[in-house]
NUMILO-183471 format. One line per 3 residues: number of its first residue (from 1); their letters; for each residue x, y, z of N, C-alpha, C. Coordinates in steps of 0.001 Angstrom, whole numbers, plus 500000, padded with zeros to 6 digits. Atoms other than C-alpha are relative to their C-alpha. Layout:
N
NUM) a) X,Y,Z,X,Y,Z,X,Y,Z ~ ...
This chain:
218
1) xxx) 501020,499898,501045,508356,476584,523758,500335,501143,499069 ~ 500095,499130,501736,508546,478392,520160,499061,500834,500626 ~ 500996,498715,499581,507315,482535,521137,498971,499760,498538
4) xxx) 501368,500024,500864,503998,482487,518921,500179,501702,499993 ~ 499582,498827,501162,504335,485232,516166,498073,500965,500421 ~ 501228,499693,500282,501168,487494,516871,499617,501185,498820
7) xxx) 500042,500198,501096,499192,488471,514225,498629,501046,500214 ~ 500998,498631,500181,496880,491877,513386,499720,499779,498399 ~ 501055,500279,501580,493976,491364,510500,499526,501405,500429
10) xxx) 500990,499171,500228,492548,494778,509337,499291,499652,498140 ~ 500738,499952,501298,490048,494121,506362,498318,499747,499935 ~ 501244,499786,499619,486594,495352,506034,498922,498732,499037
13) xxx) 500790,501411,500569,485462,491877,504133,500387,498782,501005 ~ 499919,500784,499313,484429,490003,506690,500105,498436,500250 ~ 499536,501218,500501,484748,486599,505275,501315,499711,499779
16) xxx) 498363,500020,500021,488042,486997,504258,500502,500031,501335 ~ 499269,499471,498662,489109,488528,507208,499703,498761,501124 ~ 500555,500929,499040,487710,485589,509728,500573,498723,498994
19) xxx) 500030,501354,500782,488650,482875,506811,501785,500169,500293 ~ 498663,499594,500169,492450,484286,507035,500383,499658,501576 ~ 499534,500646,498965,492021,484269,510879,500073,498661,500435
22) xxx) 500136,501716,499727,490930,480745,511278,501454,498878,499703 ~ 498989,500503,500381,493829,479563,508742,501353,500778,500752 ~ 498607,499959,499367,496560,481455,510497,499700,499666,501526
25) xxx) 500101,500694,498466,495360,480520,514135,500246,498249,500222 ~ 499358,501116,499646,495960,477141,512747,501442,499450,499901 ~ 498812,500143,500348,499644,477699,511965,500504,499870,501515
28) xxx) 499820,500428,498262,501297,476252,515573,501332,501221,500396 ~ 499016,499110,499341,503705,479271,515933,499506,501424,499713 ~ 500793,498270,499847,501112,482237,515184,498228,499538,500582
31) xxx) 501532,499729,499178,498009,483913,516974,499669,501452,499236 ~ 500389,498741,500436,495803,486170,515434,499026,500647,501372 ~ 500390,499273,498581,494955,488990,518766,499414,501285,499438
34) xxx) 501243,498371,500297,492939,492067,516763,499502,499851,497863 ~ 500839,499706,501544,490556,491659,513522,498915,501319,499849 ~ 500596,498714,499819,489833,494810,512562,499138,500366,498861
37) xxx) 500904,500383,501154,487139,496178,509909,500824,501101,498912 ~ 498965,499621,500484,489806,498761,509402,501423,500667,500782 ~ 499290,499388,499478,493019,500707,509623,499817,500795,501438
40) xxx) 500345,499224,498817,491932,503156,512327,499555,498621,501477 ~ 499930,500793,499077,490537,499942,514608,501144,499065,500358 ~ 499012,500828,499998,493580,498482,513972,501156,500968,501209
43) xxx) 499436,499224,499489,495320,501305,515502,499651,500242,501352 ~ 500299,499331,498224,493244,502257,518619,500092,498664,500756 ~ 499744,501101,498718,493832,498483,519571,501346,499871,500010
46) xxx) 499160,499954,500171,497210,499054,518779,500935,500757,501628 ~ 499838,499089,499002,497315,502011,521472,499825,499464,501153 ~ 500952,500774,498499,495530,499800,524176,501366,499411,499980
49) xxx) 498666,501215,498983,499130,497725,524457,499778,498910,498828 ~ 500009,501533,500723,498025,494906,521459,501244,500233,498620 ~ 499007,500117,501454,501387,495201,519645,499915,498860,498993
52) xxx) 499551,501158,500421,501591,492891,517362,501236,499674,499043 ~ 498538,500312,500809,504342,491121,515413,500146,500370,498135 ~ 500507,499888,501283,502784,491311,511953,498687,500473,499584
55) xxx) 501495,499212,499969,499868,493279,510803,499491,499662,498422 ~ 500649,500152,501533,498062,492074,507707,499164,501133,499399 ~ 501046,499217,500374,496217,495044,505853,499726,499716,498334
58) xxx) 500884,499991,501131,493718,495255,503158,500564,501453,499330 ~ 499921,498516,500609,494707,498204,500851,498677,500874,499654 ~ 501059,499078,500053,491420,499714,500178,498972,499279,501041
61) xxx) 500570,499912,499053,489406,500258,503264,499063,501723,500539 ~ 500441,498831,499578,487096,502722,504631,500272,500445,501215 ~ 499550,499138,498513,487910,505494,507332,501365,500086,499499
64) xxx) 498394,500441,499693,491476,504258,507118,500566,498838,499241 ~ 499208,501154,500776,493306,502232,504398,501194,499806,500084 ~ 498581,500410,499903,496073,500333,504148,501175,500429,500268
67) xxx) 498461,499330,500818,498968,502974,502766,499626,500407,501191 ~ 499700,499415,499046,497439,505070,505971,500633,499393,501321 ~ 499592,500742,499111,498013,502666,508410,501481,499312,500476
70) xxx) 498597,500453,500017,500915,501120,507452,501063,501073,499874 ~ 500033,499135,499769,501958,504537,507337,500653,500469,501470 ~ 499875,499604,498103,501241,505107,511090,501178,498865,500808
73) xxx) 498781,500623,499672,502899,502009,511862,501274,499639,499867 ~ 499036,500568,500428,505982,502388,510362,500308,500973,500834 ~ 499704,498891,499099,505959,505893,512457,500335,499705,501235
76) xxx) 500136,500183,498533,505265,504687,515594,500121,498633,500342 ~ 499644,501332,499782,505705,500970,515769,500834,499203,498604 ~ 499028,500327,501185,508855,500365,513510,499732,498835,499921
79) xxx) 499346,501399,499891,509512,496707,514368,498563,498840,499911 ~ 501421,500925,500740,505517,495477,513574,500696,499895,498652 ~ 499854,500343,501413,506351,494297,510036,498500,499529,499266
82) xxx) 501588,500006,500921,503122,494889,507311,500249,499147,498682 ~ 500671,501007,501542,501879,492545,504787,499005,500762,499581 ~ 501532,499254,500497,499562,494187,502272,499686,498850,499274
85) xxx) 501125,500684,500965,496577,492320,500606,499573,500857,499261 ~ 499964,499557,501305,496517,493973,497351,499295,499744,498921 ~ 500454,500525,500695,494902,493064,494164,501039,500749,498603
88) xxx) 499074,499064,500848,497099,496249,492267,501703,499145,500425 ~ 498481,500720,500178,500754,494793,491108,501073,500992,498859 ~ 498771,498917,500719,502040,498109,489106,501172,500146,500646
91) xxx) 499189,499083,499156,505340,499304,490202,499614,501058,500270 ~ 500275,499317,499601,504030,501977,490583,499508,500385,501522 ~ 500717,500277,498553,501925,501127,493585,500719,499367,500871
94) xxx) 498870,500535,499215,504662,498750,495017,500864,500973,500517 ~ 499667,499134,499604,506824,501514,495094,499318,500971,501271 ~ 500840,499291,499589,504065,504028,496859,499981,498994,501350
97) xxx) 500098,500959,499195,503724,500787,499318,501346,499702,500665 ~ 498716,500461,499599,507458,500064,499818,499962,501735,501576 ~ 499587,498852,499628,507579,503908,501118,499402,499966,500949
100) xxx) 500871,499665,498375,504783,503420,503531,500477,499174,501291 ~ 500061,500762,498813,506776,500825,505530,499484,498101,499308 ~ 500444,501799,500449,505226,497486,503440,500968,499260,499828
103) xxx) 499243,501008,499658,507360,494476,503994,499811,498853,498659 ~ 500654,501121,501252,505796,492270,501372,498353,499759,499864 ~ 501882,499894,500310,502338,491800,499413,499656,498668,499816
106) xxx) 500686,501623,500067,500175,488932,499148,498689,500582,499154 ~ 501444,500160,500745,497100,488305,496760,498960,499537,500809 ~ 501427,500612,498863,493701,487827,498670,499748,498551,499159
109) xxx) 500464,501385,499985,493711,484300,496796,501331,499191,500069 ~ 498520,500955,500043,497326,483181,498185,499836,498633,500775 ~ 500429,501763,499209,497525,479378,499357,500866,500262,501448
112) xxx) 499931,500471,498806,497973,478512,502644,501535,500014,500194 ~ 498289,499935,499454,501628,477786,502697,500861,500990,499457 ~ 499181,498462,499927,502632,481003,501051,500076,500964,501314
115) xxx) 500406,499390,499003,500682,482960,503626,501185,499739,501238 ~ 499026,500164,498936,502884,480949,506313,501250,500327,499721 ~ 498348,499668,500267,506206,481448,504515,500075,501330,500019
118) xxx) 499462,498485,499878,505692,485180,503920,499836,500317,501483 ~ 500052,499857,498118,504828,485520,508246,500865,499633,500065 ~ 498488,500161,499602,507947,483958,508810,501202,500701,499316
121) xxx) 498947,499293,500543,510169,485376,506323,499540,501455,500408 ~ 500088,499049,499049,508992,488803,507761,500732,500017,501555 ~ 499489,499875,498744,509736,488157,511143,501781,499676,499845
124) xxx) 498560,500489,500000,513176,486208,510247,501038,500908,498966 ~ 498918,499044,500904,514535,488768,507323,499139,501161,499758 ~ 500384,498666,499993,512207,491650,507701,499327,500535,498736
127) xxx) 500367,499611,501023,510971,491395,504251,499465,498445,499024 ~ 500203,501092,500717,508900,488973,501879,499636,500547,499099 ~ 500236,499897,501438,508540,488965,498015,499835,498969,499370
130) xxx) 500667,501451,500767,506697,486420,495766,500935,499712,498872 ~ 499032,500434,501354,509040,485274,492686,499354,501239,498794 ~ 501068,498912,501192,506060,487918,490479,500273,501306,500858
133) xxx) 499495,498679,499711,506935,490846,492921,501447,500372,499841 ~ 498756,499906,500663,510354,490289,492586,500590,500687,498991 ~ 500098,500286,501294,510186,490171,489220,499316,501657,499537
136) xxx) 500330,499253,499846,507825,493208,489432,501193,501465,500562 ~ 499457,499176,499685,510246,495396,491386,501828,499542,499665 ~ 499304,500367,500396,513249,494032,489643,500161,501155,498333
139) xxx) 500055,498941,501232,511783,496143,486450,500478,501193,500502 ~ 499672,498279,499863,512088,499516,488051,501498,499922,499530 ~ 498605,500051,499974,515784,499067,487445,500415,499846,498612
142) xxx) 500013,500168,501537,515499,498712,483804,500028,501371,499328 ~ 499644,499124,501019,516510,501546,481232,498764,500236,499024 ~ 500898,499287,501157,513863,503649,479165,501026,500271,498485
145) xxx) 499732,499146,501044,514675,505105,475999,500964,500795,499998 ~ 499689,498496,499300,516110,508171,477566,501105,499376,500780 ~ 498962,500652,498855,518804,505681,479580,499304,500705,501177
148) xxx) 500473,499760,498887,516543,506794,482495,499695,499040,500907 ~ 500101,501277,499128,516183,504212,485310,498165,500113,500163 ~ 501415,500198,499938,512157,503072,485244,499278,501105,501764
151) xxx) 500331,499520,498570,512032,503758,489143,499780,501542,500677 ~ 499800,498523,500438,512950,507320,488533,498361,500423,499651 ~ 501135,499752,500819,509362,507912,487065,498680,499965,500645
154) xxx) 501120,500732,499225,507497,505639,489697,499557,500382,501209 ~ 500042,499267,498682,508266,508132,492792,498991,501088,499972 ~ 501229,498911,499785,505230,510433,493557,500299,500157,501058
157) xxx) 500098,498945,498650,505226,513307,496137,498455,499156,500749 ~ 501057,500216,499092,502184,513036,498746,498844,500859,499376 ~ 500488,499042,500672,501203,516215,496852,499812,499659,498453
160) xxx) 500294,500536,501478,501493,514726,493223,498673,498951,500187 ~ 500804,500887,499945,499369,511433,494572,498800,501166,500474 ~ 501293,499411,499576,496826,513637,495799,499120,500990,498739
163) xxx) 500166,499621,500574,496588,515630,492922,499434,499507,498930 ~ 500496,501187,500702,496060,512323,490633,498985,499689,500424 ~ 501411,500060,499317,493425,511613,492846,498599,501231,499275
166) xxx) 501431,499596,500120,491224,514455,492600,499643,500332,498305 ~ 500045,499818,501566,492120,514492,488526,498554,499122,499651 ~ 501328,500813,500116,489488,511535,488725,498636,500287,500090
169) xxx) 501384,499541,499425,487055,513553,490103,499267,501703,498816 ~ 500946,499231,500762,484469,516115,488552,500355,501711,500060 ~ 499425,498292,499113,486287,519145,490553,501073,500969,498316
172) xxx) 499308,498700,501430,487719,522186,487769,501176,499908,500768 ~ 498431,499339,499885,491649,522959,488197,499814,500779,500871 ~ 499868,498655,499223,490581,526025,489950,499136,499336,501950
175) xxx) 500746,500205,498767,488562,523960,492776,500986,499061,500511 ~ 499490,500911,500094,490976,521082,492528,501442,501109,500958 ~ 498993,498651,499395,493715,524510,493613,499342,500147,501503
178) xxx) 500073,499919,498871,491276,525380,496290,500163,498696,500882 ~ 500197,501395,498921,490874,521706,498000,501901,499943,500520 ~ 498489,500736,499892,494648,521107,497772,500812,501550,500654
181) xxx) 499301,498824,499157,495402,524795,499635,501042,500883,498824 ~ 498962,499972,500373,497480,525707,496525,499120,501294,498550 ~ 500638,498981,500960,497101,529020,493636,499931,499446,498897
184) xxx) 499925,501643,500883,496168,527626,490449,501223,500011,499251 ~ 498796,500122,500634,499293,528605,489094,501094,499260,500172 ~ 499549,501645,499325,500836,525713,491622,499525,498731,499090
187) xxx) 501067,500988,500709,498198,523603,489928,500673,500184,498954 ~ 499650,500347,501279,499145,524384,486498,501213,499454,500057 ~ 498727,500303,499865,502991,523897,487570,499769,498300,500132
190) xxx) 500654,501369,500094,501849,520489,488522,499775,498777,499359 ~ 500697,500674,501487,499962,519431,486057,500675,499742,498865 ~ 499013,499946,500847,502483,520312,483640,500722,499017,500104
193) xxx) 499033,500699,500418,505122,518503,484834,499559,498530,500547 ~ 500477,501283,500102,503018,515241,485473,499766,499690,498913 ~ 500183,500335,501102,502332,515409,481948,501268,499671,499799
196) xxx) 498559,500192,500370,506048,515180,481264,500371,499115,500596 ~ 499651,501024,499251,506722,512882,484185,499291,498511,499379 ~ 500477,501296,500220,504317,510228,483283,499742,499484,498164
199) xxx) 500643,500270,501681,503387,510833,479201,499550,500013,499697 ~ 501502,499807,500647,500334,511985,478801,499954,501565,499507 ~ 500475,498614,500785,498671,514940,477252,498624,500502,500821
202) xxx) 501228,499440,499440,495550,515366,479024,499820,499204,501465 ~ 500211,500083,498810,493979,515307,482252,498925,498605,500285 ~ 500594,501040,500215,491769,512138,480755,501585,498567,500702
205) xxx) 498825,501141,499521,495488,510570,480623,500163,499801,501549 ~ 499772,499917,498346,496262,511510,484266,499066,499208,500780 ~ 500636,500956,499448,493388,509836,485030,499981,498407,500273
208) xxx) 499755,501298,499982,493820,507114,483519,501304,499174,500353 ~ 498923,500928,499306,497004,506395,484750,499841,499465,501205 ~ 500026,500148,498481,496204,507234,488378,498980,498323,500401
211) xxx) 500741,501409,499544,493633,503990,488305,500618,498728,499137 ~ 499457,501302,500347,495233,501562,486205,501187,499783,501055 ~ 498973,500215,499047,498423,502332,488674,499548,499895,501404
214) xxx) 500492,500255,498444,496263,501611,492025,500054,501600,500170 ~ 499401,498784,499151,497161,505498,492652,498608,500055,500741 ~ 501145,500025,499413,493147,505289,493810,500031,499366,501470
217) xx) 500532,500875,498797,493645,503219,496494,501336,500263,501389 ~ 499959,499444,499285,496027,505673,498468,499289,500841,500377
């Protein structure tokens, strides 16, 4: 008998998440064995012994999202291979996703026989991409202005993404210094050269990059 591929759902929309298990429990060579509401439950059933073969995550989740998870499991359980459910398709965020360990993304409205082809092409080549991610991470490789390679541009520290983050938020430079452990003269260093890195002028821009590029939803 054909080993049955098992199969880890974390996503805190519970319709989805139960509509996704149903359709892959009816694929005759996978089992879905932990639906979780997120990352973190995904993990402590992870610890109990429920390896599984493929781990589907939701990118924005509470407690514990996606990038963290997939994250953990790329740390500690190399050979699980992650699918993210996404809705963000910047390079930017692909990139940020590639780094955490993600294998290939899927749209929460993919048909039925994608879903099965990307589970198998995971398990059988370790990696799935839609013809539009492809296509997507095919750009990074493309030439600016500057003969600079796109991809070059699209790499954020742990410390830059975090910094984009709290740009969104209501916090001053000088509080935005304390949260992030750093003097603000770190901060201004920063700041500076994200303006230069990405092309903006203000801390409105920074913002607005960080959410049109998913950066919100590490």
């Amino acid at each position: 008998m054909k080993k049955q591929i098992k199969i880890a759902l974390a996503d805190d929309h519970v319709l989805l998440r139960d509509a996704l298990a149903s359709l892959i429990d009816q694929y005759e060579d996978c089992k879905v064995i932990c639906r979780s509401v997120n990352g973190k439950e995904l993990i402590e059933f992870v610890k109990k012994g429920g390896i599984p073969d493929v781990a589907i995550l939701d990118l924005n989740m509470p407690v514990m999202d996606g990038y963290e998870t997939a994250s953990w499991l790329k740390e500690n359980f190399p050979d699980t291979q992650v699918l993210m459910l996404t809705m963000y398709d910047s390079e930017i965020a692909m990139i940020r996703l590639l780094q955490a360990g993600v294998k290939g993304f899927l749209k929460k409205d993919v048909h039925p026989d994608e879903l099965k082809y990307a589970i198998q092409s995971v398990i059988q080549n370790g990696f799935y991409y839609s013809h539009f991610a492809s296509g997507k991470l095919a750009n990074l490789f493309r030439k600016d202005r500057n003969n600079n390679m796109t991809f070059q541009k699209s790499i954020f520290s742990d410390q830059e993404v975090d910094f984009l983050k709290l740009s969104c938020t209501e916090l001053t430079y000088k509080e935005i210094a304390t949260k992030m452990k750093l003097n603000p003269r770190a901060i201004d260093n920063l700041r500076d050269n994200l303006f230069e890195k990405i092309e903006v002028k203000s801390r409105v821009g920074l913002a607005m990059y960080a959410i049109k590029n998913g950066l919100m939803g590490f």
